[in-house]
C-alpha positions as CSV (number, residue, x, y, z in Angstrom):
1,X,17.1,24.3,-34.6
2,X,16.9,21.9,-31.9
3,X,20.8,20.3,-31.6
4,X,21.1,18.5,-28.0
5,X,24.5,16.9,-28.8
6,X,26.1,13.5,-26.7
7,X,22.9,12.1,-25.1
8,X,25.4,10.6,-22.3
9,X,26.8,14.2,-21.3
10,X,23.0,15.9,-21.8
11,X,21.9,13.3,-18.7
12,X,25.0,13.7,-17.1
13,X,24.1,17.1,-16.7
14,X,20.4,17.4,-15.7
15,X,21.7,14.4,-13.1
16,X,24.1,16.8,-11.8
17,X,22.3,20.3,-12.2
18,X,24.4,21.8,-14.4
19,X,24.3,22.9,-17.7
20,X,26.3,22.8,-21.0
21,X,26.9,25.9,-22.9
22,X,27.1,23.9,-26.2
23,X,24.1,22.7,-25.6
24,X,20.9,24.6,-27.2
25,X,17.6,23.7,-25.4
26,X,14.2,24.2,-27.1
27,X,12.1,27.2,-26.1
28,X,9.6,25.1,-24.1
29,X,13.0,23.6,-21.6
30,X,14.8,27.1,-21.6
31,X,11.3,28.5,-19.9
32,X,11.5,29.4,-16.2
33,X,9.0,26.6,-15.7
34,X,11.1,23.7,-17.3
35,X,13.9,24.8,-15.7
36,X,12.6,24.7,-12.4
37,X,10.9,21.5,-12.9
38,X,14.6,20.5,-13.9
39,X,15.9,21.5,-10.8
40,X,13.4,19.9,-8.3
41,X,13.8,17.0,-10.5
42,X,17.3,16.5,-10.4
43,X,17.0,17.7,-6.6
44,X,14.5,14.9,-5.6
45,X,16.8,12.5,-7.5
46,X,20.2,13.2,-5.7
47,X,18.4,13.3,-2.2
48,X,18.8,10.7,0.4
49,X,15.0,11.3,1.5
50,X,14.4,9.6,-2.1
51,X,17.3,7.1,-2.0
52,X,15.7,5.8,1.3
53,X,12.0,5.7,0.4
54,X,13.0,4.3,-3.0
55,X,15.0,1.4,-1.4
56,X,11.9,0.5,1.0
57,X,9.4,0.5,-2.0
58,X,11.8,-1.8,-3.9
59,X,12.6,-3.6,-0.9
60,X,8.9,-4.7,-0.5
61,X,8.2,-4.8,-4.4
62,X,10.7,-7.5,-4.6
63,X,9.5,-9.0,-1.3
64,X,5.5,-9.6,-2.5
65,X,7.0,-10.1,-6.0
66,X,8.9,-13.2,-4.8
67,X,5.7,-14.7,-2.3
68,X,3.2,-14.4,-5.7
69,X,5.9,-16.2,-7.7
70,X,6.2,-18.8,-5.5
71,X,2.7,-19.4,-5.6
72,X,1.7,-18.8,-8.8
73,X,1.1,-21.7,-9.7
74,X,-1.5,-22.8,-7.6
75,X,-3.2,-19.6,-8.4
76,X,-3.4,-19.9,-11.4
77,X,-4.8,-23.5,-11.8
78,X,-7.7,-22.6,-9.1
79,X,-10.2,-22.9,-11.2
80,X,-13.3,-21.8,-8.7
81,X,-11.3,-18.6,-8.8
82,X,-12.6,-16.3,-12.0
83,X,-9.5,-14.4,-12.1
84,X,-7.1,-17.3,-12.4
85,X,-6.5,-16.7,-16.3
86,X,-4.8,-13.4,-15.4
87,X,-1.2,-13.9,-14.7
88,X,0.4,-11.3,-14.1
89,X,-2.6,-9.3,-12.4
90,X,-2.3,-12.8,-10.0
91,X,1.8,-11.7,-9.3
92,X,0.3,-8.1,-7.6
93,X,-2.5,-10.1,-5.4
94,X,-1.3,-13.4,-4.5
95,X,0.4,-13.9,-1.1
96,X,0.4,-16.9,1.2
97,X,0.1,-14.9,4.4
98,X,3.7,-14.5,5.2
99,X,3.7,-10.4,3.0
100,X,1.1,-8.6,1.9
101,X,0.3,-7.6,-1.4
102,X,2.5,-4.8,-3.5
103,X,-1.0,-2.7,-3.3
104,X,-1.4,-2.9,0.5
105,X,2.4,-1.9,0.6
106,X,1.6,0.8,-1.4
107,X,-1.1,2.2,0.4
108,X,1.5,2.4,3.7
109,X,4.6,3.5,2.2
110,X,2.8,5.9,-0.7
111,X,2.3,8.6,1.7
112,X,5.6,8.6,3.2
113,X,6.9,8.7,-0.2
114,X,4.8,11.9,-0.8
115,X,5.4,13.6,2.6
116,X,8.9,13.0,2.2
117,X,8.8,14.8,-1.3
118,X,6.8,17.7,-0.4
119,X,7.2,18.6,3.4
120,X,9.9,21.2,3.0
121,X,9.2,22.2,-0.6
122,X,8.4,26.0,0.4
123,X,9.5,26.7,4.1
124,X,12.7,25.1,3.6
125,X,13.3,27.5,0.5
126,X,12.2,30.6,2.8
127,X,14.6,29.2,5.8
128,X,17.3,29.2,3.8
129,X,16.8,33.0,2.2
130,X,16.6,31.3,-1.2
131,X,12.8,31.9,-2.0
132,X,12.9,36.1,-2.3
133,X,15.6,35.5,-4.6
134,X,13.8,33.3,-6.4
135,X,11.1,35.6,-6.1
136,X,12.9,38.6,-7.6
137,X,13.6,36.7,-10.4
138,X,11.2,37.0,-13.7
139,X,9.1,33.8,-12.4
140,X,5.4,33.8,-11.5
141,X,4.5,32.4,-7.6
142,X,2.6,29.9,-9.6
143,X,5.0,28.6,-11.5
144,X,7.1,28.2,-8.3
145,X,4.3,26.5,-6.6
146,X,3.9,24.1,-10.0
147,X,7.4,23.2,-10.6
148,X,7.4,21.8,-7.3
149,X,3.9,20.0,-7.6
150,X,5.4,18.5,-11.0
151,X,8.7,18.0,-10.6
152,X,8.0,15.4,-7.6
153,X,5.1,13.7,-9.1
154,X,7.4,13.1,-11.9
155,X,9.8,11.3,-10.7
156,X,7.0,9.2,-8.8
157,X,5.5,8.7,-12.2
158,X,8.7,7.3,-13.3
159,X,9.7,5.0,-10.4
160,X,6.0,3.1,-10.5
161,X,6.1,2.8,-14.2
162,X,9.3,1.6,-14.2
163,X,8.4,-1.4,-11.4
164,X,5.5,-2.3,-13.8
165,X,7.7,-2.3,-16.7
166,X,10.2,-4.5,-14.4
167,X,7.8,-6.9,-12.8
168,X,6.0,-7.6,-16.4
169,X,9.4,-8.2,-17.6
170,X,9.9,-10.6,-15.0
171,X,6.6,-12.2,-15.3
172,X,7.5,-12.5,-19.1
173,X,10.9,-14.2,-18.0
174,X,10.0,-16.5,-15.1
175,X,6.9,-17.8,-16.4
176,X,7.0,-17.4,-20.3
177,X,3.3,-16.3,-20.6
178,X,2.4,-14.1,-23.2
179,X,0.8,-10.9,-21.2
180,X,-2.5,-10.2,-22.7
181,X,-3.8,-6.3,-23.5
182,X,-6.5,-6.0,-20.6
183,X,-4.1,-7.0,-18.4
184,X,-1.8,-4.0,-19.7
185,X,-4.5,-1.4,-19.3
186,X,-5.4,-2.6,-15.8
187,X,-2.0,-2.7,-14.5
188,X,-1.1,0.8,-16.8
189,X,-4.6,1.9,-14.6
190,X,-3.2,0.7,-11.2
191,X,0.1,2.7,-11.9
192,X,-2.1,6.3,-12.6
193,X,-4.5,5.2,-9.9
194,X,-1.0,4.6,-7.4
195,X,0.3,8.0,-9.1
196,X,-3.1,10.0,-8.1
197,X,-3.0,8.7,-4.4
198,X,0.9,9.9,-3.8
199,X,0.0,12.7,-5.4
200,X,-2.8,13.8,-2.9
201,X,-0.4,13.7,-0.2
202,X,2.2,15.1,-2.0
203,X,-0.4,18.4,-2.1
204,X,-1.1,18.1,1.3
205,X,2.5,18.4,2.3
206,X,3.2,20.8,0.0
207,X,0.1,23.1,1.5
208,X,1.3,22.4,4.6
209,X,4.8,23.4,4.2
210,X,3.1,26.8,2.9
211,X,1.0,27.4,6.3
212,X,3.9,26.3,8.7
213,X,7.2,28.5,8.5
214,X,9.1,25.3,10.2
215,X,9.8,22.1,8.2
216,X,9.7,20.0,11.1
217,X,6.2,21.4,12.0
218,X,4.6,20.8,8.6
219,X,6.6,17.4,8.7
220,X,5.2,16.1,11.6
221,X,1.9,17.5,11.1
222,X,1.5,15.5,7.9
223,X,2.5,12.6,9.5
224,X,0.1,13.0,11.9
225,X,-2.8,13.1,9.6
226,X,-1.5,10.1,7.9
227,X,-1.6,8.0,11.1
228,X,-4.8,9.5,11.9
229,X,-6.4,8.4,8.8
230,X,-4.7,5.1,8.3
231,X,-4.8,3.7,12.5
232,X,-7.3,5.9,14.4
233,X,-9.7,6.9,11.7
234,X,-11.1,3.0,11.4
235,X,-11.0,2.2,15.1
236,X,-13.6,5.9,15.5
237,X,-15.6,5.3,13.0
238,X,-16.1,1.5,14.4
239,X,-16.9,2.8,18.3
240,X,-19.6,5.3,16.9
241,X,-21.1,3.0,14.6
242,X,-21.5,0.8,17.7
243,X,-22.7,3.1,19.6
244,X,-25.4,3.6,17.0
245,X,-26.3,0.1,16.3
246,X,-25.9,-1.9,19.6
247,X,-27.4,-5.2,18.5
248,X,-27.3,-6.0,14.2
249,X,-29.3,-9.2,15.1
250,X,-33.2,-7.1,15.4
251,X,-32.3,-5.5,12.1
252,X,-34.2,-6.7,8.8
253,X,-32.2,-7.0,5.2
254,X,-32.9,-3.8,4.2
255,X,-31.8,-2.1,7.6
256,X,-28.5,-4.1,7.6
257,X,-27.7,-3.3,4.3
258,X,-28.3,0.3,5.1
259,X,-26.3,-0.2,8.6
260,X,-23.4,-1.7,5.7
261,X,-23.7,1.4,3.6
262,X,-23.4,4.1,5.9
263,X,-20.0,2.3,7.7
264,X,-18.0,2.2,4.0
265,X,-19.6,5.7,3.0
266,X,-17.6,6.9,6.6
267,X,-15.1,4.8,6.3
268,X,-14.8,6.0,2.6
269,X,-13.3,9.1,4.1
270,X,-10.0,8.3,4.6
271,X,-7.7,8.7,1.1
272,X,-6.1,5.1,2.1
273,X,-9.9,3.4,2.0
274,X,-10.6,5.1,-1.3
275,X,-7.1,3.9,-2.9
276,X,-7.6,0.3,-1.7
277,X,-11.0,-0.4,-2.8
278,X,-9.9,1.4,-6.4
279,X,-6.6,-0.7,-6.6
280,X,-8.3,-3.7,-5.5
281,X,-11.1,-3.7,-8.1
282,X,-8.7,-2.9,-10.7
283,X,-6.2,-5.8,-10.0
284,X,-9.5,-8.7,-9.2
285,X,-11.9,-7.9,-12.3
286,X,-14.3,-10.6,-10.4
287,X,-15.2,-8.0,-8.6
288,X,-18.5,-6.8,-9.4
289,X,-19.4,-4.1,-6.5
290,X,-17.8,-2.1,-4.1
291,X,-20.8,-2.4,-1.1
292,X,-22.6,-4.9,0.4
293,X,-25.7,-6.6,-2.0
294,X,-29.0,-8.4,-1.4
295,X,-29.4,-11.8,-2.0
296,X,-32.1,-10.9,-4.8
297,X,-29.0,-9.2,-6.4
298,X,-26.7,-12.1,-5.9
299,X,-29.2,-14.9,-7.1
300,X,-28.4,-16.5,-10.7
301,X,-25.1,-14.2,-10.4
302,X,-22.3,-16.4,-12.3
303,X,-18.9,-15.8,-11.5
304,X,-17.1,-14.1,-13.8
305,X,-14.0,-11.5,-14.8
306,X,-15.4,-8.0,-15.4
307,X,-14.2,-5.8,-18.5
308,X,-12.1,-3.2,-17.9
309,X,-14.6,-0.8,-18.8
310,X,-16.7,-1.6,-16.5
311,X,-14.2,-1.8,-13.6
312,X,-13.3,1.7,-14.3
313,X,-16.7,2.9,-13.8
314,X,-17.2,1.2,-10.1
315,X,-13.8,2.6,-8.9
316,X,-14.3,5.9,-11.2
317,X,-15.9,7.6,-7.7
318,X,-12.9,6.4,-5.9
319,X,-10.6,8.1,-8.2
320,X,-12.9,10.9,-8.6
321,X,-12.7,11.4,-4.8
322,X,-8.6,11.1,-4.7
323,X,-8.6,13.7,-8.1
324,X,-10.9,16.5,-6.0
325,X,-9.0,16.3,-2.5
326,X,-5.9,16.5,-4.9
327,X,-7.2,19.6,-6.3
328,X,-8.4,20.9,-2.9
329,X,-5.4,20.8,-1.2
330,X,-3.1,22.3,-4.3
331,X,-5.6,25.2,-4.6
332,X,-5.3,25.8,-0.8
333,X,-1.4,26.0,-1.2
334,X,-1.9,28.4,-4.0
335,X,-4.1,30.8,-2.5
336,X,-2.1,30.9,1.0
337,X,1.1,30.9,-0.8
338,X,-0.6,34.2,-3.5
339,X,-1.0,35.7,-0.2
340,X,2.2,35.1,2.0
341,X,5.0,37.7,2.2
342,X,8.0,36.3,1.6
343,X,10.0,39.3,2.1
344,X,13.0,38.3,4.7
């Protein structure tokens, strides 16, 4: 029989890591797993590596949050644009200039927010002689490697559904608008799609703090990717695409279209490329295409709001692409981290 007593001292206690001994947990939470989900959990919580990131995220939530407010209006009486019925998809894209939008921030500060989370997760554990230990307890390597995977993305779940929940609350309260249901699945859609993109560098930094014994090393390392794909990555792909294609003004339709499709499938490469181009289709259901068209495509095209089914299936190779290096980069950790001795 399940009995978990006073909620208030049961949260008390996973927020402080310990336990009550008149509490009975279900089988499922008394299971190594749970209770090592638990741990990095309340772990992640408590940390100042969280407190910081946290506070920058909410920092520029409530800094875009307050530019699309303050012009909301105007947005939402343009009527050339086909989105301006959509309220609160208009407070997560409009911006005068002076901020960018709370997806572009995202896109910056979601890897840090991942590599922070996940950079130490396994050589810190083996620095500190706590990982054999662990090791020589009943638990499997997996479940190690899992409850650390988990317990981070779950706290990241919670912190982006809860600034949804907060800025549709506030959208309820400043405007008075009555949110409609497509504009709950696309922003509920934004929040996995936002979730799937930390995720991926959560893994990387997780596989990474499996290859390097240092936590620096794999720290920095991870950084270093990051930049590489967010700064460098754009300004390489632009010089070889150059150097390919001197002069666009020879080419014919056909050829620059071509010439368009080969630059986004490189640029396409880089996790921060896929993520935008997802979130931005998501939160603008005028968009109708994620490359460049003809004009035998564009001709008697009207204007108009897509459904959400059929945004889902232009960014579904986005997210498909985010979901696989996800995959890729936990089954590298597993297999090295199967493999390592972890004997001190």
């Amino acid at each position: 029989m399940f009995r978990m007593g006073n909620p208030i001292v049961y949260l008390r206690n996973i927020l402080s890591g310990e336990t009550d001994r008149n509490v009975s947990l279900a089988p499922a939470a008394t299971s190594p797993f749970w209770v090592m989900v638990r741990k990095e959990t309340g772990d992640h919580i408590r940390s100042w590596r969280f407190i910081v990131m946290l506070s920058l995220i909410l920092l520029t939530f409530f800094g875009s949050l307050y530019v699309s407010v303050g012009n909301i209006a105007k947005a939402v009486t343009n009527i050339k644009d086909p989105d301006h019925n959509f309220v609160y998809l208009k407070l997560l894209t409009t911006s005068d200039g002076s901020l960018p939008t709370f997806h572009i921030f995202i896109s910056f500060l979601g890897p840090l927010l991942g590599i922070a989370l996940g950079f130490d997760a396994i050589n810190a554990e083996q620095n500190n002689r706590t990982l054999s230990r662990l090791m020589a307890q009943p638990v499997y390597r997996d479940n190690l490697l899992l409850a650390k995977f988990f317990g981070a993305l779950t706290v990241v779940s919670a912190m982006f559904l809860c600034l949804a929940l907060l800025m549709i609350g506030g959208g309820m309260f400043i405007t008075g608008v009555r949110i409609e249901p497509v504009e709950v699945l696309r922003i509920l859609a934004f929040v996995i799609l936002s979730i799937v993109y930390v995720g991926f560098w959560l893994g990387l930094s997780i596989f990474l703090s499996v290859i390097f014994k240092n936590a620096a090393t794999s720290a920095l390392t991870t950084i270093g990717i990051w930049l590489f794909f967010t700064i460098f990555y754009r300004i390489i792909v632009s010089v070889i695409i150059n150097a390919m294609v001197p002069n666009t003004d020879y080419l014919s339709q056909e050829q620059i279209v071509s010439y368009n499709n080969m630059v986004l499938g490189m640029l396409r490469l880089a996790p921060s490329q896929l993520y935008t181009d997802a979130a931005t289709t998501l939160l603008m259901p005028s968009i109708r295409s994620l490359g460049p068209l003809t004009m035998e495509q564009m001709a008697g095209a009207i204007p108009s709001p897509l459904p959400f089914k059929e945004s889902l299936m232009i960014v579904w190779p986005q997210v498909t692409g985010l979901l696989a290096a996800t995959a890729v980069c936990f089954a590298s950790a597993y297999y090295f981290f199967m493999r390592r001795e972890i004997r001190s």
